[in-house]
C-alpha positions in Angstrom: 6.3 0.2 17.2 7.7 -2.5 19.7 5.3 -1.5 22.1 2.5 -1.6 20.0 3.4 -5.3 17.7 3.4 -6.5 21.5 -0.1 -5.2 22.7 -2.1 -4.7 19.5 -1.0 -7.6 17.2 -2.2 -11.1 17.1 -0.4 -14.1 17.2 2.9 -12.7 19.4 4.5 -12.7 15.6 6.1 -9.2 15.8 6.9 -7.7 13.0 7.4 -10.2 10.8 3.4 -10.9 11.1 1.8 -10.3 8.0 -0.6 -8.1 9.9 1.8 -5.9 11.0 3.7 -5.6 7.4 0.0 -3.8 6.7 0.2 -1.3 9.1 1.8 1.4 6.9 1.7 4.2 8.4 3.6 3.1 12.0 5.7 1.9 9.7 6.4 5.1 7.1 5.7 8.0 9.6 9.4 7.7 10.6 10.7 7.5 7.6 8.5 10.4 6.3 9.9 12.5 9.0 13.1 11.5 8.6 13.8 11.8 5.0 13.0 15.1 2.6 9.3 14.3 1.3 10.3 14.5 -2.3 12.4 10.9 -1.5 9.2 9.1 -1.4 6.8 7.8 -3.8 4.0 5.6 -2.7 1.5 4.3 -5.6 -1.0 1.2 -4.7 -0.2 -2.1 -6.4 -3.8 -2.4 -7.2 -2.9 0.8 -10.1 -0.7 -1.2 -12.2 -4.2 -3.8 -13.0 -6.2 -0.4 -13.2 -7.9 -0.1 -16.4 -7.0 4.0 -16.7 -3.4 3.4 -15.3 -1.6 0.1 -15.5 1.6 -1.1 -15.9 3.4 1.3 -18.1 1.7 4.3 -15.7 2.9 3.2 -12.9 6.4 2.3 -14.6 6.1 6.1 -15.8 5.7 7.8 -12.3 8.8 5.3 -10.7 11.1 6.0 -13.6 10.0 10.1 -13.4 10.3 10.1 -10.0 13.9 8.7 -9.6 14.7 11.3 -13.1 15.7 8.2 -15.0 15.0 8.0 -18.7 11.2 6.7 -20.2 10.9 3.2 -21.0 8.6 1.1 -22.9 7.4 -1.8 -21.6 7.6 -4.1 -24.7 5.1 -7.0 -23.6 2.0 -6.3 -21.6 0.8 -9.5 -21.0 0.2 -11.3 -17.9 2.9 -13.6 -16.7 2.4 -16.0 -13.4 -1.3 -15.2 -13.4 -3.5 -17.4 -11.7 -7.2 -17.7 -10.4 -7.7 -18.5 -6.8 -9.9 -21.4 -6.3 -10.0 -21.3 -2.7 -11.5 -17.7 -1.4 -10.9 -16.7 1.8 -13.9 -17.2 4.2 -16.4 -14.5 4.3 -15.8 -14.6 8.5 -12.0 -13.7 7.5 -12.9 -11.6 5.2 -14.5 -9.4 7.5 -12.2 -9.8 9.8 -9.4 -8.5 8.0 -11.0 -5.7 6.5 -12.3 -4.3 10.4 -8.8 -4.8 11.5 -7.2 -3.0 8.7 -9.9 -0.3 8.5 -8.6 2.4 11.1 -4.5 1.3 9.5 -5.6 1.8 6.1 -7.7 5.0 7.2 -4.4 6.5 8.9 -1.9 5.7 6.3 -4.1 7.8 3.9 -4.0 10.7 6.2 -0.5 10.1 6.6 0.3 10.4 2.7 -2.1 13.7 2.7 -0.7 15.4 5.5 3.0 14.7 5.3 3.5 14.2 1.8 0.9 16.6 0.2 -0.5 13.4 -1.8 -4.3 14.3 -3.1 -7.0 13.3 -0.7 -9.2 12.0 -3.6 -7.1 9.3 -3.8 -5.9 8.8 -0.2 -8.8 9.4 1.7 -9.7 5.8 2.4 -7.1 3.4 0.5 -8.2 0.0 -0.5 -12.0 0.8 1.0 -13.5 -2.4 1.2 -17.1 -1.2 0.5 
């Protein structure tokens, strides 16, 4: 990990870069090997503004997972939304997405592989195209 923050990240910001916090899988693999796989859950923040799953889903799966009783959510609605009015240049964009390709690409093999996740949904995670 060390040896790769130092050669393969931008910036000299080690781990505390936010590109390297998005390299998941150099930074689960050890944990996934280290720990029984039925420890882990991993679910994509994007699922809790899906329109099949949502909040309560994904509040379902974290409270079954860790055997704790069902719970409501009693209030759906958005709180601290906001629009971004400045977008991120297309240029950065782009950027971003060829750098976190082959990361995001791994991480989903990971998850299949080690954790017996489905492949449908892990096969490319957040796919840009």
């Amino acid at each position: 990990w060390e040896r790769y923050i130092r050669t393969r990240v931008p910036l000299n910001t080690g781990s505390y870069s936010p590109l390297a916090r998005g390299m998941y899988a150099l930074q689960c693999r050890q944990w996934f090997r280290s720990f029984s796989k039925d420890k882990f859950l991993v679910m994509k923040l994007e699922d809790m503004s899906d329109e099949d799953k949502g909040e309560q889903w994904v509040l379902d799966r974290a409270l079954e997972h860790l055997d704790l009783p069902k719970f409501e959510i009693p209030n759906l609605e958005k709180k601290n939304a906001r629009i971004y009015d400045d977008p991120l240049e297309q240029n950065v964009c782009a950027w971003l997405e060829n750098f976190f390709a082959p990361h995001n690409k791994r991480f989903g093999k990971l998850l299949t592989s080690e954790l017996g996740y489905e492949e449908d949904d892990w096969s490319n995670p957040w796919s840009y195209d």
